[in-house]
CHARMM internal coordinates of N, CA and C (Angstrom, degrees):
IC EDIT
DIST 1 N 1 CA 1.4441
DIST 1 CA 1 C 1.5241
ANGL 1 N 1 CA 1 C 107.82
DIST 1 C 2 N 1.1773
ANGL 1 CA 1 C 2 N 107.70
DIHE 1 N 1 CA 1 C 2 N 140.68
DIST 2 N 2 CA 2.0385
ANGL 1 C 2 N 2 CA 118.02
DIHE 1 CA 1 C 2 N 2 CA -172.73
DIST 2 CA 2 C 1.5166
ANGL 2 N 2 CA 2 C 72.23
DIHE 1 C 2 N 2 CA 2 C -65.80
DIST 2 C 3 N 1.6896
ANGL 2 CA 2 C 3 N 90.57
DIHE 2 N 2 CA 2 C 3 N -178.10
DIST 3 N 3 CA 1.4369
ANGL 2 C 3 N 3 CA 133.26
DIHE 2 CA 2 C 3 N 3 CA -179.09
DIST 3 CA 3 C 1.5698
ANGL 3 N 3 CA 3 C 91.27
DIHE 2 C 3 N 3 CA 3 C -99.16
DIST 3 C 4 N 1.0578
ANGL 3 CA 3 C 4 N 143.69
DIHE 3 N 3 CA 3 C 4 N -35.42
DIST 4 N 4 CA 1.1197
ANGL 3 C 4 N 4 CA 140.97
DIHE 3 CA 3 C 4 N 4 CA 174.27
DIST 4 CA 4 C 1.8820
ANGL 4 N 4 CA 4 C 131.26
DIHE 3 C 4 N 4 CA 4 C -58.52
DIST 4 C 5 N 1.6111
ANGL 4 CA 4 C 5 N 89.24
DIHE 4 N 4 CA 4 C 5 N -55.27
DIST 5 N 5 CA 1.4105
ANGL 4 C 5 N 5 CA 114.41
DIHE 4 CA 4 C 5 N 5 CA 156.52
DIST 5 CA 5 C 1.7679
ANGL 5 N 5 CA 5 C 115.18
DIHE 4 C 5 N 5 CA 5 C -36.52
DIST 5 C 6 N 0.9899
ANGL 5 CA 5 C 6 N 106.52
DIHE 5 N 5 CA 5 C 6 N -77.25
DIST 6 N 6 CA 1.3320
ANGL 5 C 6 N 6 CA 141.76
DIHE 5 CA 5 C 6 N 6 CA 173.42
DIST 6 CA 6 C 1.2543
ANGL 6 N 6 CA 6 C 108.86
DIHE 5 C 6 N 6 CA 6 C -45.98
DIST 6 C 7 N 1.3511
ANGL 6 CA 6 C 7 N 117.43
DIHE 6 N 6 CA 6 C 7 N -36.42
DIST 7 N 7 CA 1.6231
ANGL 6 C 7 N 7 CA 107.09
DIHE 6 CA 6 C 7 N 7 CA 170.61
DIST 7 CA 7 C 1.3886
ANGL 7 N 7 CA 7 C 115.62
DIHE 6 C 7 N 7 CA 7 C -94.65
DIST 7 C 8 N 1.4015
ANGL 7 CA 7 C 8 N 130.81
DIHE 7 N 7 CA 7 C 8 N -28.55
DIST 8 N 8 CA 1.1454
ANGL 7 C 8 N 8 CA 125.28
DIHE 7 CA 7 C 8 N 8 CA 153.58
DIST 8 CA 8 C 1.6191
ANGL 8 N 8 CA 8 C 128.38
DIHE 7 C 8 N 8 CA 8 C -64.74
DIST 8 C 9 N 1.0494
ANGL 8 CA 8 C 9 N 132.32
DIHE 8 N 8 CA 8 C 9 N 7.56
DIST 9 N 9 CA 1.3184
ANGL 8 C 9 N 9 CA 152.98
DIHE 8 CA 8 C 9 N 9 CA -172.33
DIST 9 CA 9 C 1.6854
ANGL 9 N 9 CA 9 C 99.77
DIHE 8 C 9 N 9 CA 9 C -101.89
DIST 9 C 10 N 1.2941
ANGL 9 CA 9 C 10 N 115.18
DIHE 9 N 9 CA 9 C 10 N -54.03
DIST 10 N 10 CA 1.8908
ANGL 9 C 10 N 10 CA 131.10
DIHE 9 CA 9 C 10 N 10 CA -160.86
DIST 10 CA 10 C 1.8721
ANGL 10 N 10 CA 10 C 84.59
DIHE 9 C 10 N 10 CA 10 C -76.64
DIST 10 C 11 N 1.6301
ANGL 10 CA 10 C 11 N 105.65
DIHE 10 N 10 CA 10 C 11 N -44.55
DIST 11 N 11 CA 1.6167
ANGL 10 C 11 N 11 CA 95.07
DIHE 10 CA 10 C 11 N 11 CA -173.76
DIST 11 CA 11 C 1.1849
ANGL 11 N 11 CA 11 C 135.62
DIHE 10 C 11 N 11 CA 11 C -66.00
DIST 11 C 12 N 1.9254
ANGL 11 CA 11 C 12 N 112.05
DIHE 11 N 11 CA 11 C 12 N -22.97
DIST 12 N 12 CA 1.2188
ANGL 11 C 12 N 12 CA 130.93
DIHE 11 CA 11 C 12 N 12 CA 165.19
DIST 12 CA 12 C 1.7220
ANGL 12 N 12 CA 12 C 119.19
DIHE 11 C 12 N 12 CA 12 C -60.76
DIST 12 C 13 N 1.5219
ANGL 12 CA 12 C 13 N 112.81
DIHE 12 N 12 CA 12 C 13 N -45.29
DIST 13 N 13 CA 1.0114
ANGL 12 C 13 N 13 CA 127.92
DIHE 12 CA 12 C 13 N 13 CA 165.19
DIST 13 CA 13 C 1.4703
ANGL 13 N 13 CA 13 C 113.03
DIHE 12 C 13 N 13 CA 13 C -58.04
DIST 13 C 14 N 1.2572
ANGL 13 CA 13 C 14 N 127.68
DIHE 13 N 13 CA 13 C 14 N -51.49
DIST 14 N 14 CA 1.7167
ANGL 13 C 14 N 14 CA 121.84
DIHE 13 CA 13 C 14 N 14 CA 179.22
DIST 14 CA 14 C 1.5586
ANGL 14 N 14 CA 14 C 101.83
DIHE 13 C 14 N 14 CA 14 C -49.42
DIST 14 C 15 N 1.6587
ANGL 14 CA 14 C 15 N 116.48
DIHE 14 N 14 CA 14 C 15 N -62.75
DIST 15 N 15 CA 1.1944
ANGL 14 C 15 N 15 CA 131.02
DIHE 14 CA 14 C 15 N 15 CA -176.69
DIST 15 CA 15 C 1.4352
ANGL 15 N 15 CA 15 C 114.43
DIHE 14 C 15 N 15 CA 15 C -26.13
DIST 15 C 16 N 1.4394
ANGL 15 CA 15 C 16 N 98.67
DIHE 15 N 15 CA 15 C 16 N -41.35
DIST 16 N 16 CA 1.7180
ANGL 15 C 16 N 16 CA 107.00
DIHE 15 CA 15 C 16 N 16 CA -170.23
DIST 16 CA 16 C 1.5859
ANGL 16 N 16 CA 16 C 116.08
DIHE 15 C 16 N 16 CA 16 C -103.07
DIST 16 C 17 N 1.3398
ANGL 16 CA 16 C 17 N 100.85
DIHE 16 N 16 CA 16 C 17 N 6.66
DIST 17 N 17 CA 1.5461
ANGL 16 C 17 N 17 CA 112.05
DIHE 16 CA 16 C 17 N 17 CA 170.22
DIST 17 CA 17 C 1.9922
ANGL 17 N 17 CA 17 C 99.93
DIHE 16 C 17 N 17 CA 17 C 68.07
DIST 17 C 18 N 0.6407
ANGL 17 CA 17 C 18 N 82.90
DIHE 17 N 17 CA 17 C 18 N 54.15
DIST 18 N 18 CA 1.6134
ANGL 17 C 18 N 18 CA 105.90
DIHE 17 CA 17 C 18 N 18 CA 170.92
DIST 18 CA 18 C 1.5905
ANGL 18 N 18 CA 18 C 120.18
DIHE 17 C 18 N 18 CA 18 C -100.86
DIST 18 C 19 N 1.2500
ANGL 18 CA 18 C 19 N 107.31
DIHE 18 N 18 CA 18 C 19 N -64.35
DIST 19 N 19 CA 1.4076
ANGL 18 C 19 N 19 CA 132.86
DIHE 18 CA 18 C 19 N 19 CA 172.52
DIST 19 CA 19 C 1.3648
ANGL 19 N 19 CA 19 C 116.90
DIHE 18 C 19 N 19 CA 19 C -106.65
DIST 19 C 20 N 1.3223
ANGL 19 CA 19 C 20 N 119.96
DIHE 19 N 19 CA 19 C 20 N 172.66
DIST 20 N 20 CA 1.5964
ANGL 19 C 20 N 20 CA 119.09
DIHE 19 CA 19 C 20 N 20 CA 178.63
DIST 20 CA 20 C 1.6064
ANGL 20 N 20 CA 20 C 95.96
DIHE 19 C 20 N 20 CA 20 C -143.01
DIST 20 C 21 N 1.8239
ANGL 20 CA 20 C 21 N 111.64
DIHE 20 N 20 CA 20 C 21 N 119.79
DIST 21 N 21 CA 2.0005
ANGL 20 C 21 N 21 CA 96.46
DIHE 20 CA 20 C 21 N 21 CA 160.96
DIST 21 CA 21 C 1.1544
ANGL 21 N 21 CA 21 C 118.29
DIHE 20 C 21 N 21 CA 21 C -81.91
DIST 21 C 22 N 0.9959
ANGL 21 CA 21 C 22 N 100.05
DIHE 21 N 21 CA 21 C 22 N 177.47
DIST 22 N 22 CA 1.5345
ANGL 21 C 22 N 22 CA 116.00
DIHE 21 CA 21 C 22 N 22 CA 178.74
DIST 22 CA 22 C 1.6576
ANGL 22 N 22 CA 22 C 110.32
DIHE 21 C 22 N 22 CA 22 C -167.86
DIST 22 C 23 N 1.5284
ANGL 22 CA 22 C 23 N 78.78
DIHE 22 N 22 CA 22 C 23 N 120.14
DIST 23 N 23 CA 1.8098
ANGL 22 C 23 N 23 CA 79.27
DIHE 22 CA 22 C 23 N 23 CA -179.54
DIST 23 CA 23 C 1.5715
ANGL 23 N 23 CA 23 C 107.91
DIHE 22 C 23 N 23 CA 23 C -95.32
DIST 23 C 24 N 1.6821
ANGL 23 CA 23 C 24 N 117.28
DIHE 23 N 23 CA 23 C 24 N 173.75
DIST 24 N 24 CA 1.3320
ANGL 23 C 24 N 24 CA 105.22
DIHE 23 CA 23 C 24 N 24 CA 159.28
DIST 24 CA 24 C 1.6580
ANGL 24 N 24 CA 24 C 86.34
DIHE 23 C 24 N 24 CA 24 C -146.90
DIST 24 C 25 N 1.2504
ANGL 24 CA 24 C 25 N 127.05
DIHE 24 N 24 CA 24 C 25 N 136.99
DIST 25 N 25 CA 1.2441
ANGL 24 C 25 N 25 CA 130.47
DIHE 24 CA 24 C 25 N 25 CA -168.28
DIST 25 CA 25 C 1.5846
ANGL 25 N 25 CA 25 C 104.67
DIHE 24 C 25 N 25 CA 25 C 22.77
DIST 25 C 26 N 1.7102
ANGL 25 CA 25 C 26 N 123.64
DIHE 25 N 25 CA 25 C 26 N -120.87
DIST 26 N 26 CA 1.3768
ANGL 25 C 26 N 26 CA 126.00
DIHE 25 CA 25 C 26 N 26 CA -174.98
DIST 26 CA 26 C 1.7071
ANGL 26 N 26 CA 26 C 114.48
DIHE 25 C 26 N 26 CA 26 C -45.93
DIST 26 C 27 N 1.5968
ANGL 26 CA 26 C 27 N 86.34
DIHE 26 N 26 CA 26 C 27 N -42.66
DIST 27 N 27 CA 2.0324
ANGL 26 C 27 N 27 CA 99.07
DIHE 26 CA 26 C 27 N 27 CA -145.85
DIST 27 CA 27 C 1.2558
ANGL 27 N 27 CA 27 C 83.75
DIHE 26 C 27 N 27 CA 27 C -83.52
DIST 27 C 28 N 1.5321
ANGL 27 CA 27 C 28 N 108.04
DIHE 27 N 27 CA 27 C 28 N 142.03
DIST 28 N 28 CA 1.2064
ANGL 27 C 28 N 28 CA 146.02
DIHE 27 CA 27 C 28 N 28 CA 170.00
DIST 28 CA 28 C 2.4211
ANGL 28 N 28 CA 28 C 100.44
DIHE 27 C 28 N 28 CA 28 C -105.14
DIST 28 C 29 N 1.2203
ANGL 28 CA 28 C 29 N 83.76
DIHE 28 N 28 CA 28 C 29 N 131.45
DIST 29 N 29 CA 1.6463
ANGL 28 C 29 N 29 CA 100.02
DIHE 28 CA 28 C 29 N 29 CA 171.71
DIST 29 CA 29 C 1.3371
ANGL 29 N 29 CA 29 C 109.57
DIHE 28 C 29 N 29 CA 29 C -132.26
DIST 29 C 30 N 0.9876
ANGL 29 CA 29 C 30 N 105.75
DIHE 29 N 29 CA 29 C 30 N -171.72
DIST 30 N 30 CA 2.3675
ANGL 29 C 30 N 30 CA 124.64
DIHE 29 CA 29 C 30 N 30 CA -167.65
DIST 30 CA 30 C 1.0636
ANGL 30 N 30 CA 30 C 88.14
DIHE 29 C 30 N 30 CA 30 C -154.22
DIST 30 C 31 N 1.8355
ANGL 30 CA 30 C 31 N 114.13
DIHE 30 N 30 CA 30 C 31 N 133.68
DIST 31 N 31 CA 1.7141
ANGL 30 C 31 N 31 CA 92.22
DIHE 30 CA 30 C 31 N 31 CA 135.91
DIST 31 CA 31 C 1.5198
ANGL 31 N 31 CA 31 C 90.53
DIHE 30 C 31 N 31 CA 31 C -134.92
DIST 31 C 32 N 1.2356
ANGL 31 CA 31 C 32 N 102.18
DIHE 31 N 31 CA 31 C 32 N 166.79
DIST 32 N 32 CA 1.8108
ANGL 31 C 32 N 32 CA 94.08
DIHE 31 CA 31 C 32 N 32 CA 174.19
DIST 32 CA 32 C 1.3190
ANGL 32 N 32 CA 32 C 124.18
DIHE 31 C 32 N 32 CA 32 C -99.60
DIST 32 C 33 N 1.5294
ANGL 32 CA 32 C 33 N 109.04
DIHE 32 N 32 CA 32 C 33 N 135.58
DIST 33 N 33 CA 1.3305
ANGL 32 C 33 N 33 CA 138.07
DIHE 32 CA 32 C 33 N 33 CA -162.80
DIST 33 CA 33 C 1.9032
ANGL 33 N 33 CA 33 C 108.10
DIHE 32 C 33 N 33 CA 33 C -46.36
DIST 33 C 34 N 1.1758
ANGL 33 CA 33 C 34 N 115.23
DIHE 33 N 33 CA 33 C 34 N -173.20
DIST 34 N 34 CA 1.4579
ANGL 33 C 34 N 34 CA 113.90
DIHE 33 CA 33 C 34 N 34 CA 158.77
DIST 34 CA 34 C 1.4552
ANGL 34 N 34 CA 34 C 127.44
DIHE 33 C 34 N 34 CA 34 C -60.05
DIST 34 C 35 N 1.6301
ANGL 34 CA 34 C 35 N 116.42
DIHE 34 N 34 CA 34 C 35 N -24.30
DIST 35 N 35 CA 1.2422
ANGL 34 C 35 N 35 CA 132.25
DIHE 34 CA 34 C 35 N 35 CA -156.16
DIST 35 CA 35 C 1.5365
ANGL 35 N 35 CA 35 C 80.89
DIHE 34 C 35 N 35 CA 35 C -96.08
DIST 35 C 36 N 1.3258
ANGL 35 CA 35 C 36 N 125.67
DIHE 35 N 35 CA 35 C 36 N -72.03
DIST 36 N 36 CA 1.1746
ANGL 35 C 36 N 36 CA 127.01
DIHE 35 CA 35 C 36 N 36 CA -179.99
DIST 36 CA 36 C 1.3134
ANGL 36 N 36 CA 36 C 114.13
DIHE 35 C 36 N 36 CA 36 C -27.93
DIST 36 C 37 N 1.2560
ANGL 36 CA 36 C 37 N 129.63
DIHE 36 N 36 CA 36 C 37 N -65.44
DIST 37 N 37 CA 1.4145
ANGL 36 C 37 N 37 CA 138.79
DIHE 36 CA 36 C 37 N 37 CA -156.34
DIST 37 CA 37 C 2.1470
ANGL 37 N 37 CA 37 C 88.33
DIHE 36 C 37 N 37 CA 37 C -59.29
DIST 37 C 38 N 1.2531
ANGL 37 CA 37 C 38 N 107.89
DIHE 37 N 37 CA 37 C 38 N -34.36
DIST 38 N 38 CA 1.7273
ANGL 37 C 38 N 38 CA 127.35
DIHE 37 CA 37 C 38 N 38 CA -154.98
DIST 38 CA 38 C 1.8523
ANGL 38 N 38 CA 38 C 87.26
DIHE 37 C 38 N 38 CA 38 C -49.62
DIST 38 C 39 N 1.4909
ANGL 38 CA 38 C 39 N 107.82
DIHE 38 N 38 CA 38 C 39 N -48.68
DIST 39 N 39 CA 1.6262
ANGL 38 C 39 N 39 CA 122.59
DIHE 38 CA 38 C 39 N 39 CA -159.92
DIST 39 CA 39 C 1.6123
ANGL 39 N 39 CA 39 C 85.48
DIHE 38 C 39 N 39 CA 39 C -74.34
DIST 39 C 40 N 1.2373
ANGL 39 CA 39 C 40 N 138.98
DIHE 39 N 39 CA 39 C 40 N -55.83
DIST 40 N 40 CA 1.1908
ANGL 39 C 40 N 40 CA 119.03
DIHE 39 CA 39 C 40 N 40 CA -161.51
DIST 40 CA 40 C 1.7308
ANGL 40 N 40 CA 40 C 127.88
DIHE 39 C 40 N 40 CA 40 C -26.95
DIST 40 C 41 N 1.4047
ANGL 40 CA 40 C 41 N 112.93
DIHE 40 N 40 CA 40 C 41 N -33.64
DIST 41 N 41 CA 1.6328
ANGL 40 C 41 N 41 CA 107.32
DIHE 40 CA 40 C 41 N 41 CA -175.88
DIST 41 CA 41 C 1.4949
ANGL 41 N 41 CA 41 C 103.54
DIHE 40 C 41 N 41 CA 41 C -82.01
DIST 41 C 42 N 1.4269
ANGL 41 CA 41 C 42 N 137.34
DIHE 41 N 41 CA 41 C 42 N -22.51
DIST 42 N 42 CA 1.0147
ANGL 41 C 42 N 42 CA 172.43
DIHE 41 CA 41 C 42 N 42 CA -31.07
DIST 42 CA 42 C 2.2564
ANGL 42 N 42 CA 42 C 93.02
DIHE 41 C 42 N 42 CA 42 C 169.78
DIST 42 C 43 N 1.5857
ANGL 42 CA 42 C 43 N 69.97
DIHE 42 N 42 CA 42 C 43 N -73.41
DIST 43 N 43 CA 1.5490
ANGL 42 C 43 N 43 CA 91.68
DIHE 42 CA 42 C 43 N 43 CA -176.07
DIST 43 CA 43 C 1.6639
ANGL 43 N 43 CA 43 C 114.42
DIHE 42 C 43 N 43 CA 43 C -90.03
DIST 43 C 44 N 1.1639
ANGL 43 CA 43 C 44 N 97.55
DIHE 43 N 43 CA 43 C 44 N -9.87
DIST 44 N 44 CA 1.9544
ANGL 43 C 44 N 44 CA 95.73
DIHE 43 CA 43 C 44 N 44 CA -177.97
DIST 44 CA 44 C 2.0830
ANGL 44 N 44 CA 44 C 85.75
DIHE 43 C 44 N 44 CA 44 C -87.20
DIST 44 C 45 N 1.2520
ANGL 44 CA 44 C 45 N 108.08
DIHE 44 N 44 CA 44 C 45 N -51.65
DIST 45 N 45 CA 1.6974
ANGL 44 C 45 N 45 CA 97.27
DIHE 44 CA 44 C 45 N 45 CA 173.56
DIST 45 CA 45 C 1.4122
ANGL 45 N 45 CA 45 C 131.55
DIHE 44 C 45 N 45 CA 45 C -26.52
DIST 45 C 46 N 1.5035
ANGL 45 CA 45 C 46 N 88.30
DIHE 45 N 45 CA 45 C 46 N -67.87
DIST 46 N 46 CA 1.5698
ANGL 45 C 46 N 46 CA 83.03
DIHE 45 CA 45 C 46 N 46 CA 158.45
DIST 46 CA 46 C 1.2075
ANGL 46 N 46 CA 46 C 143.02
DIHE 45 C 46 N 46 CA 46 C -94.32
DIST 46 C 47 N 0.8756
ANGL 46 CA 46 C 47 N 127.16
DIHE 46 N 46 CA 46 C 47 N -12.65
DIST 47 N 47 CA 1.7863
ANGL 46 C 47 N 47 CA 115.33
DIHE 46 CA 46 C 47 N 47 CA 137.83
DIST 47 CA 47 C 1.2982
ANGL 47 N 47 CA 47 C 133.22
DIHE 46 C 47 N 47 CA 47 C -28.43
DIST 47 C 48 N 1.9295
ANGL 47 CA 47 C 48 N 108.06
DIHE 47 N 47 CA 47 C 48 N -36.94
DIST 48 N 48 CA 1.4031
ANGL 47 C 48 N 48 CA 118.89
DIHE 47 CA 47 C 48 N 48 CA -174.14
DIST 48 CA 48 C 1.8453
ANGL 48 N 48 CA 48 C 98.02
DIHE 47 C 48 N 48 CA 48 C -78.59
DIST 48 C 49 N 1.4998
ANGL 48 CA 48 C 49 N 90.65
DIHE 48 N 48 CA 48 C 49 N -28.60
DIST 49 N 49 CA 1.7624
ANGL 48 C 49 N 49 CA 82.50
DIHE 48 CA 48 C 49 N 49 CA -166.36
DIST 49 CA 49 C 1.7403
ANGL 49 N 49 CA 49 C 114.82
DIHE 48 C 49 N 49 CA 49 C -85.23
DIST 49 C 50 N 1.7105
ANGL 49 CA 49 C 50 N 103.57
DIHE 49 N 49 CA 49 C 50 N -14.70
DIST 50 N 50 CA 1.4645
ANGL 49 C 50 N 50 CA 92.19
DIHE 49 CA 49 C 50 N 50 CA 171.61
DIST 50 CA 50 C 1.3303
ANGL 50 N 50 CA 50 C 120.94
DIHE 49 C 50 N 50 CA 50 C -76.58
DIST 50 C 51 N 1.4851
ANGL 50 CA 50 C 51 N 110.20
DIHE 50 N 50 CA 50 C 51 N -25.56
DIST 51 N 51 CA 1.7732
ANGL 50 C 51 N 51 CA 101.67
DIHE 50 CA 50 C 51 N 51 CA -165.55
DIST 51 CA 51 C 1.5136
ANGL 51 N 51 CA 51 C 106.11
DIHE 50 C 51 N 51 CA 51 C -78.58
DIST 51 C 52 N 1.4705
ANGL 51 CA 51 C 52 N 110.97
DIHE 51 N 51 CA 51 C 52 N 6.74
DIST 52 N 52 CA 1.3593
ANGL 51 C 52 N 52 CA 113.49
DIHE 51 CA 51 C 52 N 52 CA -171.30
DIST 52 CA 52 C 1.6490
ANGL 52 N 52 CA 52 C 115.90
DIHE 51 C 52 N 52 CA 52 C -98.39
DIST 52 C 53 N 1.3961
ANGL 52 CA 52 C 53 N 95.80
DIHE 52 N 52 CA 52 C 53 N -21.32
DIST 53 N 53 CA 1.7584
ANGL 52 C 53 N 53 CA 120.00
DIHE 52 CA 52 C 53 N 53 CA 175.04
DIST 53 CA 53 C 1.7423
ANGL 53 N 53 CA 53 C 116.66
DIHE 52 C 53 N 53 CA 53 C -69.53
END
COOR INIT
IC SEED 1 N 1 CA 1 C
IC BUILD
């Protein structure tokens, strides 16, 4: 995935309160929000259910 891709992807996600940025001078970071963390069981499910397909 570009660097481009990828940054418009993290921004959609902030947008939707998914993720949170945070800059510190240059560096740009994510971490994910409460809502975010919410999808985690969410997303380990299906993960469990594709490798099983």
């Amino acid at each position: 995935m570009s660097s481009k891709a990828l940054s418009g992807e993290l921004g959609l996600l902030a947008d939707r309160g998914v993720v949170e940025r945070r800059e510190r001078g240059a560096a740009v970071s994510y971490r994910l929000t409460a809502r975010g963390l919410a999808l985690v069981p969410l997303l380990d499910a299906l993960g469990e259910w594709a490798a099983d397909v």
